[in-house]
C-alpha positions in Angstrom: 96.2 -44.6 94.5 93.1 -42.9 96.3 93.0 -39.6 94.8 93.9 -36.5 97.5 92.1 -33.1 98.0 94.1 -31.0 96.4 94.3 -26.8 97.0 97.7 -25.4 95.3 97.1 -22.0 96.7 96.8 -23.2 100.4 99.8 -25.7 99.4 102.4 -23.2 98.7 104.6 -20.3 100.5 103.7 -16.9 99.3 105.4 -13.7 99.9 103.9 -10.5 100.9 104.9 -8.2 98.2 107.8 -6.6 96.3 108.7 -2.8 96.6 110.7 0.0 94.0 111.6 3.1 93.5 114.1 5.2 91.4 115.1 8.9 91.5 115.8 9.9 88.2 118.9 12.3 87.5 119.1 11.5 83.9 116.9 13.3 81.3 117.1 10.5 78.7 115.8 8.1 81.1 111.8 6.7 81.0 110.9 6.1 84.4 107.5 4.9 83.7 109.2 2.1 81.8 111.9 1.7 84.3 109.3 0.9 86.5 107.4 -1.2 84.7 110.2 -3.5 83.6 111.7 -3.6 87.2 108.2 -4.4 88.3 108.5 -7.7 85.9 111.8 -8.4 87.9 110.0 -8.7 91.3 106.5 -10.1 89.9 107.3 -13.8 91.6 106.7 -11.7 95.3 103.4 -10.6 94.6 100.2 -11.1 91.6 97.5 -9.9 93.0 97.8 -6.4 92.9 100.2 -3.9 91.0 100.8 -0.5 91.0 103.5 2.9 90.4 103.2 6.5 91.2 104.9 8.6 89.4 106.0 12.1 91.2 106.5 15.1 88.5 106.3 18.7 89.3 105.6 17.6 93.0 102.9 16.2 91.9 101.8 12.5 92.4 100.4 10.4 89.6 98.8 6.8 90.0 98.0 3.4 88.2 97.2 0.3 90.1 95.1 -2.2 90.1 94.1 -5.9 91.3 95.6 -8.0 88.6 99.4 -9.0 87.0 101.5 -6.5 85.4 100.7 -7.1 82.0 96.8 -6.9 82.6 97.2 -3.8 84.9 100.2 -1.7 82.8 98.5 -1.6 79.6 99.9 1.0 77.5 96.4 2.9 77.5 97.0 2.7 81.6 100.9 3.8 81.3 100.3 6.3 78.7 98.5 8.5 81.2 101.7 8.3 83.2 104.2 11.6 83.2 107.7 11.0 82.8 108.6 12.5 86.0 111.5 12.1 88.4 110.2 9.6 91.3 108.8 6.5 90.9 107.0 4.5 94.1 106.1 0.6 92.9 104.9 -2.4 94.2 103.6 -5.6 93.4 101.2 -7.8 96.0 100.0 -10.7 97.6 97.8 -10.7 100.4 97.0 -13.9 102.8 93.2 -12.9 103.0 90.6 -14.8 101.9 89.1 -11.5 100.0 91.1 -8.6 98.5 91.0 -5.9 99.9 91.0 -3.2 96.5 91.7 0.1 98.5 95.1 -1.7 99.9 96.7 -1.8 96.7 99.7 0.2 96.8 101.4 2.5 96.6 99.4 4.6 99.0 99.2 8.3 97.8 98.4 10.4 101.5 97.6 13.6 101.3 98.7 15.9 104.9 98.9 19.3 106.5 102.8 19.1 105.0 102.5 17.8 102.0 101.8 14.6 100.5 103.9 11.1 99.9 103.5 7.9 98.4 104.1 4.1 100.1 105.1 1.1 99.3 105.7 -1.9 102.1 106.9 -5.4 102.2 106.2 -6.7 105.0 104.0 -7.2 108.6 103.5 -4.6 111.7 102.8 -6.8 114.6 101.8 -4.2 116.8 99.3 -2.8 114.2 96.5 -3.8 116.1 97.6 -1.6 118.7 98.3 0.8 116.6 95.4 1.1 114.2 93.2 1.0 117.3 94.8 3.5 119.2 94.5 6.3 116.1 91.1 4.9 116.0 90.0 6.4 119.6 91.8 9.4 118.3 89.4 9.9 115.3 91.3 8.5 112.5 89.4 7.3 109.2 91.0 4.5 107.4 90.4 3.1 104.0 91.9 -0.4 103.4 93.4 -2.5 106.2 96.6 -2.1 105.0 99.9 -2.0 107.2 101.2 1.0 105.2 98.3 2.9 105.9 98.7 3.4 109.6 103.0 4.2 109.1 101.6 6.8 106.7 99.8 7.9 109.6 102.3 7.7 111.9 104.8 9.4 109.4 102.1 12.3 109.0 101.5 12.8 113.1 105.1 13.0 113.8 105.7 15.4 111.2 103.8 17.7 113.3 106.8 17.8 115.6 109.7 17.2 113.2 111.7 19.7 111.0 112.3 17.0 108.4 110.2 13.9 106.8 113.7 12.4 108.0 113.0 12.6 111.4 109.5 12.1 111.5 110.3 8.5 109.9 112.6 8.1 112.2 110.3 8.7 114.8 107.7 6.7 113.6 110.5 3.6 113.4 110.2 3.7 117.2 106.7 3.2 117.4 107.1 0.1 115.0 107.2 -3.7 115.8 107.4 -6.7 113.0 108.8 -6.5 109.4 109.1 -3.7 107.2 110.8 -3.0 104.2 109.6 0.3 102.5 109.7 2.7 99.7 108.1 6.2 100.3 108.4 9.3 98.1 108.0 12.7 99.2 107.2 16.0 96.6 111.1 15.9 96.3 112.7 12.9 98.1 113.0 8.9 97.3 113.5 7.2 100.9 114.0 3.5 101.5 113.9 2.2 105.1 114.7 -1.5 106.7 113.3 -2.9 110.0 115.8 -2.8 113.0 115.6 -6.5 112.4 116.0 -7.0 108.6 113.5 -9.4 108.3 113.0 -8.4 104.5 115.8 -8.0 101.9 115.7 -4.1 100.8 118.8 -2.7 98.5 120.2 0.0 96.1 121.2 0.3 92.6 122.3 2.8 90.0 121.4 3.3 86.7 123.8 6.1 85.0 123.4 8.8 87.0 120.0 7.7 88.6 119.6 6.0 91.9 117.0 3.1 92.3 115.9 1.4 95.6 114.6 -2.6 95.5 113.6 -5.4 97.4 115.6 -7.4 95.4 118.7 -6.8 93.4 117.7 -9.2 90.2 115.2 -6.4 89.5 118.0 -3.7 89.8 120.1 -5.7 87.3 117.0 -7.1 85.1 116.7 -2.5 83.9 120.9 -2.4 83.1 121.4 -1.2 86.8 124.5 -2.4 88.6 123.6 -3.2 92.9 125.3 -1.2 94.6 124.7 -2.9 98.5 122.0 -3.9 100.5 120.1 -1.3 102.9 120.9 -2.4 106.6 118.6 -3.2 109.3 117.4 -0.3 110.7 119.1 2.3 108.3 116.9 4.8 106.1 118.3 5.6 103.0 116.9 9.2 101.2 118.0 10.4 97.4 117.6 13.9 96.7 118.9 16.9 94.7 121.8 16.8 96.8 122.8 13.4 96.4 122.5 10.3 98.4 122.3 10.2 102.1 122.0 7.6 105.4 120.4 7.2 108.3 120.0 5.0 111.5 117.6 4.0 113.9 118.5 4.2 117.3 116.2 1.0 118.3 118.8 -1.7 118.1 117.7 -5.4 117.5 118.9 -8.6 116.5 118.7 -9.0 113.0 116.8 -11.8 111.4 116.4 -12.0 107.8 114.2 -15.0 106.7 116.1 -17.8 106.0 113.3 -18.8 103.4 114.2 -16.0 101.0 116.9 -18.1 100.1 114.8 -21.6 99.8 112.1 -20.6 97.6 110.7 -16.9 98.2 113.9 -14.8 96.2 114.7 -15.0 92.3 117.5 -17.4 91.9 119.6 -14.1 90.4 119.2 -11.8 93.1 121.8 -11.7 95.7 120.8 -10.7 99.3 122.9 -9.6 102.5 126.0 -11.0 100.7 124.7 -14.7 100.0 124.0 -15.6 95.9 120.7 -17.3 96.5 121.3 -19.6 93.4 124.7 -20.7 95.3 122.7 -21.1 98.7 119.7 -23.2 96.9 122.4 -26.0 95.2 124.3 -26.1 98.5 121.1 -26.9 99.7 121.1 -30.0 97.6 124.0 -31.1 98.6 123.7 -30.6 102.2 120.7 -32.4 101.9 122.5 -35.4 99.8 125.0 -35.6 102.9 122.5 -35.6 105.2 119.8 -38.0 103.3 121.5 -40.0 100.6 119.5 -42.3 98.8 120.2 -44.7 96.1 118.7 -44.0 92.6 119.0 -43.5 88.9 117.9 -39.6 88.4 117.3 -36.5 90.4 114.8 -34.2 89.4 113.6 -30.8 91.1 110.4 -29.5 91.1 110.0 -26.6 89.2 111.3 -23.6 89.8 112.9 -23.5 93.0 113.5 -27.2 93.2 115.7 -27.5 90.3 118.7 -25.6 91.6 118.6 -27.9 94.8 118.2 -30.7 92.5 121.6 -30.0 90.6 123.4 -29.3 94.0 121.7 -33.2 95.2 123.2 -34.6 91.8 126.6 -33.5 92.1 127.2 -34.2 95.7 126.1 -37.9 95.1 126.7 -38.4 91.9 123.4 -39.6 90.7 122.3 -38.1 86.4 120.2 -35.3 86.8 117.5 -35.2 84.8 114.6 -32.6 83.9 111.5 -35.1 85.2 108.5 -32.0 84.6 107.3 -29.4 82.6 105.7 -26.7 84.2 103.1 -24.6 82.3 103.6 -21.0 83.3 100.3 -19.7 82.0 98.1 -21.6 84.1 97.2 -19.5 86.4 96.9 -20.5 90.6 93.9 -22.5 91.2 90.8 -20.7 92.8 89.8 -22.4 96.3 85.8 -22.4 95.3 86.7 -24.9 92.4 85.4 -28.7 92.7 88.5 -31.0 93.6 88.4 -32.8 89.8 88.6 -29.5 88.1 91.5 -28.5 90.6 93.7 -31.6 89.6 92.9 -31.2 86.3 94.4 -28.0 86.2 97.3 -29.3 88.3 98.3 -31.3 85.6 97.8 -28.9 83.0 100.5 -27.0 85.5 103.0 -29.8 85.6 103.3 -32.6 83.5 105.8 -35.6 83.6 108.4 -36.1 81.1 107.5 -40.1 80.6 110.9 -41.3 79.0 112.6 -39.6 81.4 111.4 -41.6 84.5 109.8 -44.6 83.2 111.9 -47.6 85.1 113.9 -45.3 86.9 114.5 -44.8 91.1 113.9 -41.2 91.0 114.8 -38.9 93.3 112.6 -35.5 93.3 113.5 -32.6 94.9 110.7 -29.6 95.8 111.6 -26.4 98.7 108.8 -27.4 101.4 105.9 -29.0 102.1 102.8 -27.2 104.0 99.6 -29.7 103.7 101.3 -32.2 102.1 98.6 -32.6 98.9 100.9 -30.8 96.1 103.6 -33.6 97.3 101.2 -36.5 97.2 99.8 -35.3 93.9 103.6 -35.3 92.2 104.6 -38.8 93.5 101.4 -39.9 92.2 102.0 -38.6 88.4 105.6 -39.8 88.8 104.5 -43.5 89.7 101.3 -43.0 86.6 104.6 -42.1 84.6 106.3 -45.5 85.5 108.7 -44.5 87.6 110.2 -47.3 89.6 110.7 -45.6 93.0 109.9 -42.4 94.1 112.0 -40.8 96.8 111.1 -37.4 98.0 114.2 -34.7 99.7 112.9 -31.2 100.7 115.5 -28.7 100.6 114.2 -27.3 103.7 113.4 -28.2 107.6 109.6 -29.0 108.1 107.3 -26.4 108.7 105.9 -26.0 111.9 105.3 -23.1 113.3 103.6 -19.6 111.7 105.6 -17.0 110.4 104.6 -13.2 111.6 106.7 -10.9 109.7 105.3 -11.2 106.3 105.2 -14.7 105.0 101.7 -16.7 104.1 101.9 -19.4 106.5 99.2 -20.9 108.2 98.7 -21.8 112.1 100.6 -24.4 113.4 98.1 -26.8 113.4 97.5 -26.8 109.5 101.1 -28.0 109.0 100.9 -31.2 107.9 103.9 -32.0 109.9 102.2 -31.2 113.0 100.1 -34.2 112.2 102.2 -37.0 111.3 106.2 -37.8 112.1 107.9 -37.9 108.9 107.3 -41.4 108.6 104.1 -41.1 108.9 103.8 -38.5 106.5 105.9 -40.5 103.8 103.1 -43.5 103.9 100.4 -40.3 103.4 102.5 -38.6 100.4 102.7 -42.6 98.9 106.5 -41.8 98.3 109.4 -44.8 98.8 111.4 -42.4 101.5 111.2 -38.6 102.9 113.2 -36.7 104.2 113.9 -33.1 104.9 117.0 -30.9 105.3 118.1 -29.7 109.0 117.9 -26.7 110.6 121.0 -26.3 110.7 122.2 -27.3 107.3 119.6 -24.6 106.0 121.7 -22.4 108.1 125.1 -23.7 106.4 123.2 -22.6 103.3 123.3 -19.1 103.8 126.8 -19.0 105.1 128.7 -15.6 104.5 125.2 -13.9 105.5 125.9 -10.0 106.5 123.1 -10.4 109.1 121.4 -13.0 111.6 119.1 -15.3 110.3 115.4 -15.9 111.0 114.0 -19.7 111.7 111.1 -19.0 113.3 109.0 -21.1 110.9 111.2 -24.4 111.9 112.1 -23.6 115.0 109.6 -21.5 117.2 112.2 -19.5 117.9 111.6 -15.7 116.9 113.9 -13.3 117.7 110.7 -10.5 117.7 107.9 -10.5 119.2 104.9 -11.8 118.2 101.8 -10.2 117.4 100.1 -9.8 121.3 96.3 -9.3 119.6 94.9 -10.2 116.5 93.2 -7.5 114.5 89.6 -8.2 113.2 87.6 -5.9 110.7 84.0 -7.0 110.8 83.4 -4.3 108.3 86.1 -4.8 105.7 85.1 -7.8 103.8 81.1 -6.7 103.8 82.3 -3.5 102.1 84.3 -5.4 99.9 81.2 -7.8 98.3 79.2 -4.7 97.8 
């Protein structure tokens, strides 16, 4: 088979980031190593940056870094650290071609009241708008980050607000897109939620203590116990005087992303009331019912493949079988690399389990495809490997369409399904079928779902509007090669 360009990066989803924060009211409790280990618990949203500040005495004290957790929180790094009451963390990955060092987060701003820390998941469409409008007003900015102009808003509207409550409020009206933050004042741990709910935000408690979390596997990963998830729209702040809501009075029709149960949430977590290891094996079989195909094994893709895989195997009965072994140290594959060296360490990534497939009609499950090379790469190794056929099932619709509200997808025109019918796109991949799961099975997976659901990527179809300019900073990435 004629060997394909291959860019993993470019060929896989990739959330924004992952947020935290915990007010502590329990002396015996570490909070710098409540931190770090919750941080572990959400590192598949983000590795490219990493950071916590740490609020003691009212005072605000950072470490963060470009980098994974375990190369940035090195105990020389944490040891610095007080073991104060707040904690703000976040872990992230940015779509950019460059990183952009002074957007690693949390921001620490420093204002006529006071000061705070932020941590945001998500995308502002209107920040274009925005940033340029406190632009012509004199503002200074450092990074190009979305939770640097909320800080700003948060700041202005403080002016004319008796509270940081109501100036966050305020500011919520001014806002557009996806959001799903952690900010600390001198005294206060506050978690907000987009009026839509595009990101999964929630709340824990550890003894006493009170800890905030994009998802709830990282809540349960420190021997917390989830309490709920934070609604679209509400504001949650913890204090010395307990625990208290709020609620925006902009009002609009929630739409969590649907993908957060496909591939971009830890198969532990549980968001808006659906167990996203349940909603990936009813994927499976939904996908079974709607695609059957006769063969000897299923296998998944590893990870978020396999769980679909087991739900594919017991709705048609075919063995499932573990067909790869994925090497989790291999780091993703840099785009300036020649296209030998970047299948080379493809393989190194995921390697076929011969004896398992040799003579067999396989059956291999993976959560998307985007340019199609990852999926012609793996039916490629799986016919090397001696499989008989190869049949390919995504446990998703096809991609189509960009997503604006936080995901890493590219324009519409990039999706390899834009290009060819799925027909087409079988004889490209080299595979013995395709076929994808519906819209609206992926729907039937998140059934029970407190909120409405988001298929914009499938569909088209956003229920928020999209971004009406597209911001440009011809200064950011010169600054950033200096």
């Amino acid at each position: 088979m004629k060997s394909v360009e291959i860019d993993y990066k470019l060929d896989k989803i990739h959330e924004e980031c992952g947020v935290f924060g915990f007010y502590k009211n329990d002396d015996d409790l570490d909070i710098v190593s409540i931190t770090h280990d919750a941080l572990y618990g959400l590192q598949h949203r983000g590795q490219e940056s990493v950071g916590m500040t740490i609020i003691d005495n009212q005072q605000a004290y950072t470490c963060k870094d470009l980098g994974i957790i375990s190369t940035v929180f090195n105990h020389k790094n944490l040891s610095k650290l007080p073991n104060g009451v707040i904690s703000v963390g976040h872990v992230r990955y940015t779509s950019s071609d460059y990183l952009d060092r002074a957007a690693t987060q949390p921001l620490v701003m420093r204002y006529i009241e006071g000061s705070m820390a932020l941590a945001n998941n998500g995308s502002i469409t209107n920040f274009p708008e925005i940033r340029n409008r406190l632009e012509q007003g004199g503002s200074i900015f450092q990074s190009n980050s979305h939770a640097e102009i909320i800080g700003f808003l948060i700041a202005t509207n403080m002016i004319n607000s008796d509270t940081i409550e109501d100036a966050i409020l305020s500011t919520m009206n001014d806002l557009k897109g996806a959001y799903s933050m952690v900010i600390s004042s001198p005294s206060k741990l506050i978690g907000l939620r987009d009026p839509h709910g595009f990101k999964p935000l929630c709340i824990g408690k550890l003894k006493n203590s009170y800890m905030i979390s994009s998802e709830s596997c990282a809540i349960e990963s420190i021997g917390g116990t989830f309490i709920r998830d934070i609604e679209p729209g509400e504001m949650v702040v913890i204090d010395s005087d307990g625990f208290h809501s709020y609620h925006s009075k902009v009002k609009k029709k929630t739409s969590l992303c649907l993908f957060e149960y496909v591939y971009l949430a830890r198969p532990d977590s549980v968001i808006d009331g659906v167990d996203v290891n349940v909603a990936r094996k009813k994927a499976g079989e939904i996908l079974y019912r709607e695609n059957p195909v006769r063969a000897d094994i299923v296998c998944g893709v590893p990870d978020s493949g396999l769980t679909a895989a087991q739900g594919y195997s017991a709705a048609s009965g075919i063995e499932y079988a573990t067909a790869f072994i994925k090497n989790k140290y291999i780091g993703r594959t840099p785009a300036a690399l020649g296209n030998d060296k970047k299948e080379r360490l493809l393989n190194m990534r995921l390697n076929v389990l011969k004896n398992v497939v040799d003579g067999k009609r396989v059956v291999i499950i993976d959560d998307s495809i985007v340019r199609g090379n990852t999926s012609a790469h793996i039916v490629k190794i799986l016919r090397q490997a001696g499989a008989k056929e190869v049949h390919m099932r995504i446990s998703s619709p096809e991609f189509k369409h960009a997503c604006y509200f936080g995901v890493d997808l590219p324009e519409g025109d990039d999706f390899i399904c834009n290009q060819y019918s799925v027909k087409e796109l079988n004889k490209k991949i080299g595979a013995d079928s395709l076929a994808f799961l519906s819209v609206e099975g992926l729907h039937q997976i998140a059934e029970g779902c407190k909120i409405g659901l988001c298929d914009g990527c499938f569909t088209g179809d956003y229920h928020a509007d999209k971004p009406k300019m597209k911001f440009e900073d011809k200064f950011s990435k010169k600054i950033n090669e200096l």
